[in-house]
C-alpha positions in Angstrom: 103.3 -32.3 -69.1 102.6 -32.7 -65.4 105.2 -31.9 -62.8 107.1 -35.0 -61.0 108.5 -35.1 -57.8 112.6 -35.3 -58.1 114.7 -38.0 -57.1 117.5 -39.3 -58.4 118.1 -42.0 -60.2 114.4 -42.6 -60.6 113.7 -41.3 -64.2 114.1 -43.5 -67.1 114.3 -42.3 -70.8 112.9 -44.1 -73.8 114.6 -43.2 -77.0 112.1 -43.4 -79.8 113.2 -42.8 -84.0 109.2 -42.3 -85.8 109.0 -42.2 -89.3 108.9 -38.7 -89.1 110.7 -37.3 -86.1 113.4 -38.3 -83.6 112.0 -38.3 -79.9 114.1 -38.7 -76.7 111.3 -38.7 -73.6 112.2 -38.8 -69.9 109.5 -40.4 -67.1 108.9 -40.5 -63.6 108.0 -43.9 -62.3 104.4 -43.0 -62.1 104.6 -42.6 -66.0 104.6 -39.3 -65.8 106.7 -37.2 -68.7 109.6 -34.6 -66.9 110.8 -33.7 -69.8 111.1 -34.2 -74.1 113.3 -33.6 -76.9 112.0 -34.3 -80.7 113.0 -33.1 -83.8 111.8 -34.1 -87.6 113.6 -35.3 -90.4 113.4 -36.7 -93.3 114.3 -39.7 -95.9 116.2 -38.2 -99.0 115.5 -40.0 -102.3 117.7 -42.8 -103.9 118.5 -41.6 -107.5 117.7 -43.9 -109.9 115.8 -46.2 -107.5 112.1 -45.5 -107.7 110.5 -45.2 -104.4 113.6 -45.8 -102.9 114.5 -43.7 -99.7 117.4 -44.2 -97.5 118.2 -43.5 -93.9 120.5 -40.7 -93.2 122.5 -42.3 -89.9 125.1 -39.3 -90.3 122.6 -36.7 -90.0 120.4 -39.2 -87.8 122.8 -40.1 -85.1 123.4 -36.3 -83.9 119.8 -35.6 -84.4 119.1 -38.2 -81.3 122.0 -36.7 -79.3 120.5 -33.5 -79.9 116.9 -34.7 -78.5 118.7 -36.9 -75.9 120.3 -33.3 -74.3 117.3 -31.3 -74.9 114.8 -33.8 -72.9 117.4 -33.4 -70.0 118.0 -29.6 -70.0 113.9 -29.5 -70.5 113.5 -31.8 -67.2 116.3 -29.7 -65.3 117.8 -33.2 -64.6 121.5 -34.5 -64.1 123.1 -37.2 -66.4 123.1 -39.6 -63.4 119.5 -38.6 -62.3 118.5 -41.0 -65.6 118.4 -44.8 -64.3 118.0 -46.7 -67.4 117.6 -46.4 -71.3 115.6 -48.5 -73.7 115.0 -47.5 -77.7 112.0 -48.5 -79.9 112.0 -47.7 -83.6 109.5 -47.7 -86.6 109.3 -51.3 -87.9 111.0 -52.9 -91.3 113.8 -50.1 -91.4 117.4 -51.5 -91.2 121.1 -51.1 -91.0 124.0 -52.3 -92.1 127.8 -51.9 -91.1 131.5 -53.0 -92.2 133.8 -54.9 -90.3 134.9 -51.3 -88.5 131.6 -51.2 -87.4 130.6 -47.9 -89.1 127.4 -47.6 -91.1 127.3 -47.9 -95.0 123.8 -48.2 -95.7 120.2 -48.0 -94.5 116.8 -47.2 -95.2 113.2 -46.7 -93.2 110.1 -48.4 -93.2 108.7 -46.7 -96.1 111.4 -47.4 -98.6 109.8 -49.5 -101.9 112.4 -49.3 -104.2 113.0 -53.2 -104.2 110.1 -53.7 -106.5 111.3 -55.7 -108.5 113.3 -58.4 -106.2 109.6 -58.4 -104.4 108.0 -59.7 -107.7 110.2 -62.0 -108.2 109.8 -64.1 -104.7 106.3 -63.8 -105.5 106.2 -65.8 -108.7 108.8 -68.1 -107.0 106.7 -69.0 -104.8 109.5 -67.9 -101.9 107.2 -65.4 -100.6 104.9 -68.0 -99.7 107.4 -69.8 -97.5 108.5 -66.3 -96.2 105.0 -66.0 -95.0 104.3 -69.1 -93.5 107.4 -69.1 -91.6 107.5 -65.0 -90.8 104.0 -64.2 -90.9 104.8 -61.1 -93.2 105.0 -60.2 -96.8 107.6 -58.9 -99.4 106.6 -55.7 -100.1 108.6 -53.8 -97.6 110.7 -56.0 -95.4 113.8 -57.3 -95.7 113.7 -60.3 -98.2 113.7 -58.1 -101.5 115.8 -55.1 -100.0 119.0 -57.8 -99.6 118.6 -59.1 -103.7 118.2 -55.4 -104.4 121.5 -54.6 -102.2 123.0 -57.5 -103.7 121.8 -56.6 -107.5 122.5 -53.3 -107.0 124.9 -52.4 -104.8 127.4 -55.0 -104.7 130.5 -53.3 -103.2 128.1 -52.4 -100.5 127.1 -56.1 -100.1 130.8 -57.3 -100.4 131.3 -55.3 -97.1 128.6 -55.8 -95.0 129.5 -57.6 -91.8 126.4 -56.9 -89.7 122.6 -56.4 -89.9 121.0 -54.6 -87.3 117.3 -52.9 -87.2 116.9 -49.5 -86.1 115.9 -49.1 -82.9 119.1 -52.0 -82.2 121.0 -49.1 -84.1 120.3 -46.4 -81.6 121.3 -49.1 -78.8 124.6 -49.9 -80.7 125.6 -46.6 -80.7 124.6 -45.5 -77.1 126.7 -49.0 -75.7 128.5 -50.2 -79.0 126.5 -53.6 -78.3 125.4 -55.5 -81.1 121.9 -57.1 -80.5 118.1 -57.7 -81.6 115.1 -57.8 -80.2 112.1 -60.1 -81.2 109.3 -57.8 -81.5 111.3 -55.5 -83.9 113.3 -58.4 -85.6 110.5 -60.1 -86.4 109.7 -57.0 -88.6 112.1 -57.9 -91.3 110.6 -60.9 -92.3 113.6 -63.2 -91.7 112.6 -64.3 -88.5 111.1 -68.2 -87.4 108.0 -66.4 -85.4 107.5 -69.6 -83.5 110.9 -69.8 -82.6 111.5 -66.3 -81.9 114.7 -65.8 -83.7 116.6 -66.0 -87.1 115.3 -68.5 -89.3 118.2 -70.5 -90.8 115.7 -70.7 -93.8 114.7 -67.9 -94.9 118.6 -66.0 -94.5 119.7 -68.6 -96.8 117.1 -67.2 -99.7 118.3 -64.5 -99.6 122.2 -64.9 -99.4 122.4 -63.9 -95.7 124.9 -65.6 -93.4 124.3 -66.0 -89.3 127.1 -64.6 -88.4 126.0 -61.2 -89.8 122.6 -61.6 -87.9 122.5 -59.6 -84.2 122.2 -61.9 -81.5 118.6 -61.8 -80.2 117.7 -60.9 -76.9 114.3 -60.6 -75.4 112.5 -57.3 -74.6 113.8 -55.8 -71.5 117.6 -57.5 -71.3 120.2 -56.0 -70.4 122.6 -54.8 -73.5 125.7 -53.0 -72.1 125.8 -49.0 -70.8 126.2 -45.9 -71.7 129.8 -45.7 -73.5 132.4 -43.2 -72.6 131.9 -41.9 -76.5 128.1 -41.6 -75.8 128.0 -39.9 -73.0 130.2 -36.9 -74.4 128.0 -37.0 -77.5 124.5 -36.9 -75.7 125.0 -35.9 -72.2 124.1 -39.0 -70.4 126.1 -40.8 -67.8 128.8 -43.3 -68.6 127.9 -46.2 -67.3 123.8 -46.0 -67.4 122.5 -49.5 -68.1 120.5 -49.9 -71.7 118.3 -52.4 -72.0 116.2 -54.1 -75.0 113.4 -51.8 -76.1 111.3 -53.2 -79.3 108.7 -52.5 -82.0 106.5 -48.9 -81.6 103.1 -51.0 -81.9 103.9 -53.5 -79.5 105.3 -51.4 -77.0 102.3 -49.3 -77.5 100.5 -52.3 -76.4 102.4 -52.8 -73.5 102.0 -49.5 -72.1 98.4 -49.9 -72.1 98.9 -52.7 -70.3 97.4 -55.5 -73.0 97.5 -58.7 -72.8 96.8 -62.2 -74.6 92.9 -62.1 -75.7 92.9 -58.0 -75.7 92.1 -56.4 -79.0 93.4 -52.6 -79.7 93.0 -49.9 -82.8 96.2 -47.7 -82.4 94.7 -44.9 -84.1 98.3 -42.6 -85.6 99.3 -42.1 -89.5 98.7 -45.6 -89.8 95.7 -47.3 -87.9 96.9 -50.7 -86.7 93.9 -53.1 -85.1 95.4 -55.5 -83.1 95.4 -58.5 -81.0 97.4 -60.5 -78.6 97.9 -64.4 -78.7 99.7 -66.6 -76.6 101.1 -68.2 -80.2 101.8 -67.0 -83.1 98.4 -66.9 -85.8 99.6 -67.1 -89.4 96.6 -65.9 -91.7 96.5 -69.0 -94.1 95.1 -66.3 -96.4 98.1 -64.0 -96.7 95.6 -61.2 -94.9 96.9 -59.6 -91.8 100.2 -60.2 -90.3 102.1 -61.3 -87.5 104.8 -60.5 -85.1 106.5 -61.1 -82.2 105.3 -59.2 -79.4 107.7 -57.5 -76.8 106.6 -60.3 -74.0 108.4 -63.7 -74.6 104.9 -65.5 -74.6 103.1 -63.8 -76.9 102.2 -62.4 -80.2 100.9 -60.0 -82.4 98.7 -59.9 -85.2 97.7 -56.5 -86.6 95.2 -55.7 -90.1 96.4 -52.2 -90.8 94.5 -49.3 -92.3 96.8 -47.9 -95.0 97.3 -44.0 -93.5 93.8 -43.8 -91.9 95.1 -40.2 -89.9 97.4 -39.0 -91.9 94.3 -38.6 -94.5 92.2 -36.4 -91.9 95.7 -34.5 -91.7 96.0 -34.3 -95.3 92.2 -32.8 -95.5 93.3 -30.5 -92.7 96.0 -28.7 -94.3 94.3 -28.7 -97.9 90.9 -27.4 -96.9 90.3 -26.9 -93.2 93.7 -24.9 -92.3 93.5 -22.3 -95.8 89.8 -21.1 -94.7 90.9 -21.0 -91.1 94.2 -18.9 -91.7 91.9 -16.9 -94.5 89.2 -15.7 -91.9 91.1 -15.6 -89.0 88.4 -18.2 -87.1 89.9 -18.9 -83.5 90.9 -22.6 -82.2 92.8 -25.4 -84.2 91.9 -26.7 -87.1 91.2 -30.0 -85.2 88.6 -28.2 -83.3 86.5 -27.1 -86.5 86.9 -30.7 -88.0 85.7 -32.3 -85.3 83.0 -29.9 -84.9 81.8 -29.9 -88.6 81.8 -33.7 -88.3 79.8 -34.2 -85.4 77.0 -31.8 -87.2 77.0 -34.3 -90.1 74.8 -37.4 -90.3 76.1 -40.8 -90.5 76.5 -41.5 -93.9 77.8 -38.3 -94.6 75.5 -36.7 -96.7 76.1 -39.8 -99.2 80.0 -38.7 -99.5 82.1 -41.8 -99.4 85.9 -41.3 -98.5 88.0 -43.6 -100.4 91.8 -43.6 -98.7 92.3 -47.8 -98.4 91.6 -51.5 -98.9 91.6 -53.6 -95.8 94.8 -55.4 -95.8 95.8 -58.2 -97.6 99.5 -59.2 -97.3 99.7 -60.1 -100.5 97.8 -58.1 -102.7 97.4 -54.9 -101.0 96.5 -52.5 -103.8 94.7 -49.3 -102.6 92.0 -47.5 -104.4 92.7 -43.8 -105.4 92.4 -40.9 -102.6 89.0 -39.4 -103.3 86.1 -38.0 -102.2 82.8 -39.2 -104.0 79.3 -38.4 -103.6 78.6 -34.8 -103.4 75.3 -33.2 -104.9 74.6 -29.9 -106.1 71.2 -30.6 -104.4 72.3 -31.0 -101.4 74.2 -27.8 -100.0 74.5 -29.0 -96.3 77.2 -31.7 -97.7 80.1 -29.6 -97.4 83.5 -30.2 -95.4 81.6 -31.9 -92.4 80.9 -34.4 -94.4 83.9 -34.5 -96.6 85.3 -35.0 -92.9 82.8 -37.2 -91.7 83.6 -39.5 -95.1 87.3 -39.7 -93.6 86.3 -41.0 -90.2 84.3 -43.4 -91.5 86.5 -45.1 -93.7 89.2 -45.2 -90.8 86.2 -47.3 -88.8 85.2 -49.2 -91.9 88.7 -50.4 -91.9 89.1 -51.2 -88.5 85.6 -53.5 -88.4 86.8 -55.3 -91.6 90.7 -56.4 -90.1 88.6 -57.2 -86.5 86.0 -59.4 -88.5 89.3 -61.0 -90.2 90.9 -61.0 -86.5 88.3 -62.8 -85.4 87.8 -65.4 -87.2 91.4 -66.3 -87.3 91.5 -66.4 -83.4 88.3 -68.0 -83.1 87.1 -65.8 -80.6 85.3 -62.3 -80.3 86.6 -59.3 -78.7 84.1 -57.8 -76.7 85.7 -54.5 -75.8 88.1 -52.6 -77.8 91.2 -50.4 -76.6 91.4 -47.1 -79.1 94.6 -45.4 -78.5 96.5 -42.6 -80.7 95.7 -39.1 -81.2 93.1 -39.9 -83.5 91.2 -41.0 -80.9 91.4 -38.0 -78.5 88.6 -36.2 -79.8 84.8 -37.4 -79.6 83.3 -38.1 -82.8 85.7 -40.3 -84.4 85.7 -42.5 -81.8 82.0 -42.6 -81.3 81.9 -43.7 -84.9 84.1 -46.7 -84.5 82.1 -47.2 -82.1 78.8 -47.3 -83.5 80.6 -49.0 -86.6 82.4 -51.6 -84.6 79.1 -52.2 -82.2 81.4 -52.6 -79.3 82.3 -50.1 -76.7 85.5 -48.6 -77.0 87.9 -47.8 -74.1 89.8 -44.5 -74.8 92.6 -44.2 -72.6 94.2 -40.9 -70.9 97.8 -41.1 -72.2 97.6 -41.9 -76.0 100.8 -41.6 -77.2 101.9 -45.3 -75.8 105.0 -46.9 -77.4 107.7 -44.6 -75.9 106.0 -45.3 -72.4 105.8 -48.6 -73.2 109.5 -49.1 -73.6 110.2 -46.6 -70.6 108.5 -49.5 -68.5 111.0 -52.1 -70.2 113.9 -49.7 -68.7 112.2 -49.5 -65.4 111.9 -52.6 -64.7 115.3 -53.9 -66.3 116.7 -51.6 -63.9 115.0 -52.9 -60.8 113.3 -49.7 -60.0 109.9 -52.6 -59.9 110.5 -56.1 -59.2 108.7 -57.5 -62.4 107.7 -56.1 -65.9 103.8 -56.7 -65.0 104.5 -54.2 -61.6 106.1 -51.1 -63.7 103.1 -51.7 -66.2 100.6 -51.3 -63.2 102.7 -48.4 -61.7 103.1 -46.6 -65.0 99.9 -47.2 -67.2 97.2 -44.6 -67.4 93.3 -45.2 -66.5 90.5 -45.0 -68.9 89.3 -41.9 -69.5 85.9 -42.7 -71.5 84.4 -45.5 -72.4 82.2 -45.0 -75.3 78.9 -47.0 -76.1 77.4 -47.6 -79.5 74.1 -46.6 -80.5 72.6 -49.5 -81.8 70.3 -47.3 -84.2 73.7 -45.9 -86.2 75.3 -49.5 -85.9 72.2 -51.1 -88.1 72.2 -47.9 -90.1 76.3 -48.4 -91.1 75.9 -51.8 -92.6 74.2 -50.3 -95.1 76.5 -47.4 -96.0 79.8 -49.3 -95.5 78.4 -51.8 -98.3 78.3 -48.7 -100.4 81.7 -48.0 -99.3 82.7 -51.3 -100.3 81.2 -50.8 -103.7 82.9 -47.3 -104.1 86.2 -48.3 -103.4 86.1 -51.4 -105.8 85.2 -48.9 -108.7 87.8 -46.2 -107.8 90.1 -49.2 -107.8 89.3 -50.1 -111.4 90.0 -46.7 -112.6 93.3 -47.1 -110.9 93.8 -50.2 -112.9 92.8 -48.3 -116.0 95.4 -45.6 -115.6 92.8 -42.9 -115.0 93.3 -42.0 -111.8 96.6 -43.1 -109.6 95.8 -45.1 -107.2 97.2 -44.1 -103.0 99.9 -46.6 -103.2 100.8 -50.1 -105.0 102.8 -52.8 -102.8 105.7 -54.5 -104.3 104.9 -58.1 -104.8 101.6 -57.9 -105.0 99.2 -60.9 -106.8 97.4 -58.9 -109.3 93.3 -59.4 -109.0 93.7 -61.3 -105.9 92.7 -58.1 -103.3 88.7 -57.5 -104.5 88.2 -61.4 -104.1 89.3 -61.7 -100.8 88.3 -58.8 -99.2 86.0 -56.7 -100.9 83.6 -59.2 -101.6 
């Protein structure tokens, strides 16, 4: 964290709710972080509803006035030194309130337990319109979650009076303003993508009345201010202006300063590849999806790699981490990852990760987690290329959604943006690189969406004339840019059709009830995945 020159009033704060954690970050108007409050938690189980987890707004709400006051006392800064507030949230995730305008349920992106309500729209045939009009699928928006609420839960249903996503929850309760955004509302699947709002349509399959909607209000308008009630909560000013935040990918987008016909891997848990259109791109084929994106003319479609870094984590703390702690070797375990990987050839030693299918809206069923391949004869392939196998999955992934993006665009992206914090090291970039064949652009701040809506507060606030100035005031430059070697390119055709060919099979041991498979989508169309996309 580098130290900012004071002034006051010139700091804005971006208010951020992750899957896993609870962030409240503070910038300078160079983009620069003065200071940062985060905090995890977690999504407790819904008894009786399998895979069902809810959100815990009781425990949640403190949690972000907690972060909110930390991130100021870590900055040294005064409530009025903060100019404006903006919130972005995970996607998918939503609220609902009574007429008193308290909570009474809600639940985060990763909540599943609607599986049946999802099947059902599927062999309707609803989930095809839902598609074609919101560019997403069933599985885990919020088409299915309302029948299950309304199956389920109906004394909940009888009450609800408003529907709100999450990040427009943290806004509601900093400024008691109802209101949506696009680039997060389109998450929910409910939303006319062309149109940018609420389709009449698809709220009437499900039951859902207007009137319950949030109005809808672009990226960076001005919601209300800081409530006398918020301010004694949280610590910041009554009277600080809040402003429309939206999506984390987008606005991860936006602070790297993309644009219509740029294509970015945002390389966290999940890895989404990405591109921006000046209209919305509805994959006829029910592949990747699409969503509003947090500037009025444009759009997003993303192909996402089904926790792409969260498996090198995983392998981390299994393997890497126990060895470390057990002989005492110095450095993170990042550092030996990276370094055993490196010292491994492409290919891995013939090990072949299996963590995901490229995605495929509709049928996205993923193969087992495993690790395949290992000889007895060969003793050098150890954990480098165990690690190795990860990485190159993660790439094989991210050239199979860019081939898809590609040819629904009709164009080719020559360049591509890799952001995240898997991309701060240098091997795993290098092999999307060589995978991809395109040089990739690492930028020097990686963590993006909560900068990303601190420039839609800086701007809403006037402290730059236009949202395109605080973007070129606040961005970071490239740090690398990273060539392929057209030697490992020609060699990974070959090893990611074995890939392919891997994965298919682990997937049929999954359908066999061998092994379980890494996780299976409500809604899915059964057999539909391996035709489409793993040739």
């Amino acid at each position: 964290m580098r130290q900012t020159a004071r002034a006051a009033g010139s700091y804005v704060m971006a208010l951020d709710a992750g899957t896993g954690s609870g962030r409240a970050i503070i910038y300078d108007l160079t983009g620069a972080i003065a200071g940062l409050g985060q905090e995890e938690w977690s999504h407790p189980a819904v008894p009786g509803a399998p895979g069902g987890l809810d959100f815990d707004t009781a425990a949640n709400g403190p949690l972000l006035d907690r972060v909110i006051a930390e991130a100021l006392r870590q900055a040294g800064l005064q409530p009025g030194d903060i100019a404006a507030v903006a919130c972005t949230a995970m996607r998918e995730g939503f609220v609902l309130y009574d007429e008193d305008d308290r909570e009474i349920w809600a639940c985060p992106n990763v909540d599943s337990r609607a599986r049946c309500e999802a099947e059902e729209l599927t062999e309707s045939g609803a989930a095809d319109r839902i598609f074609a009009i919101a560019g997403d699928w069933v599985s885990i928006t919020a088409p299915a979650r309302v029948l299950w609420i309304r199956r389920h839960l109906p004394e909940v249903w009888a009450r609800t009076r408003r529907f709100a996503l999450l990040a427009d929850w943290m806004a509601t309760r900093l400024t008691g303003v109802h209101a949506t955004e696009p680039s997060g509302g389109s998450s929910s699947a409910l939303f006319d993508l062309a149109r940018r709002d609420w389709s009449d349509e698809l709220l009437a399959l499900v039951g859902l009345d207007r009137s319950i909607m949030a109005p809808v209000r672009e990226s960076g308008t001005r919601l209300g201010e800081i409530s006398p009630a918020a301010a004694a909560r949280c610590g910041l000013a009554a009277g600080t202006p809040v402003f429309a935040g939206g999506a984390d990918t987008q606005l991860a987008l936006l602070g790297l300063g993309r644009r219509a016909g740029d294509a970015t891997l945002v390389g966290g848990s999940f890895w989404q590849m990405t591109v921006l259109t000046d209209r919305p791109l509805i994959d006829p084929d029910c592949g990747p999806r699409t969503l509003c994106h947090v500037r009025p003319d444009e759009w997003m479609t993303e192909g996402i790699g089904f926790l792409t870094g969260f498996s090198l984590r995983w392998l981390r703390d299994t393997f890497f981490e126990p060895l470390r702690q057990a002989f005492g070797a110095e450095g993170s375990s990042f550092t030996l990852i990276e370094t055993m990987a490196a010292a491994a050839p492409p290919g891995a030693g013939g090990v072949i990760a299996t963590v995901s299918h490229p995605m495929q809206s509709d049928a996205w069923e993923h193969p087992p987690l495993g690790l395949h391949g290992f000889d007895i004869n060969n003793p050098a392939a150890g954990l480098g290329c165990a690690a190795r196998a990860v990485m190159e999955t993660g790439a094989f992934l991210a050239r199979a959604h860019l081939d898809r993006l590609e040819r629904l665009s009709g164009r080719r992206y020559e360049t591509i943006r890799f952001t995240g914090g898997s991309a701060r090291g240098d091997t795993w970039p290098q092999i999307v690189a060589d995978v991809l064949g395109r040089p990739v652009e690492i930028p020097t701040v990686k963590e993006t969406s909560a900068l990303g809506c601190a420039m839609l507060a800086a701007a809403g606030a006037g402290l730059y004339p236009t949202l395109d100035a605080a973007v070129a005031a606040m961005s970071s430059p490239i740090e690398r840019r990273i060539t392929p070697s057209a030697e490992r390119h020609a060699a990974y055709a070959e090893i990611e059709r074995r890939w392919r060919a891997v994965s298919r099979h682990a997937s049929i041991m999954a359908g066999e009830h061998l092994l379980a498979p890494l996780w299976q989508p409500a809604g899915a169309r059964k057999g539909k995945h391996d035709a489409l996309t793993l040739g």
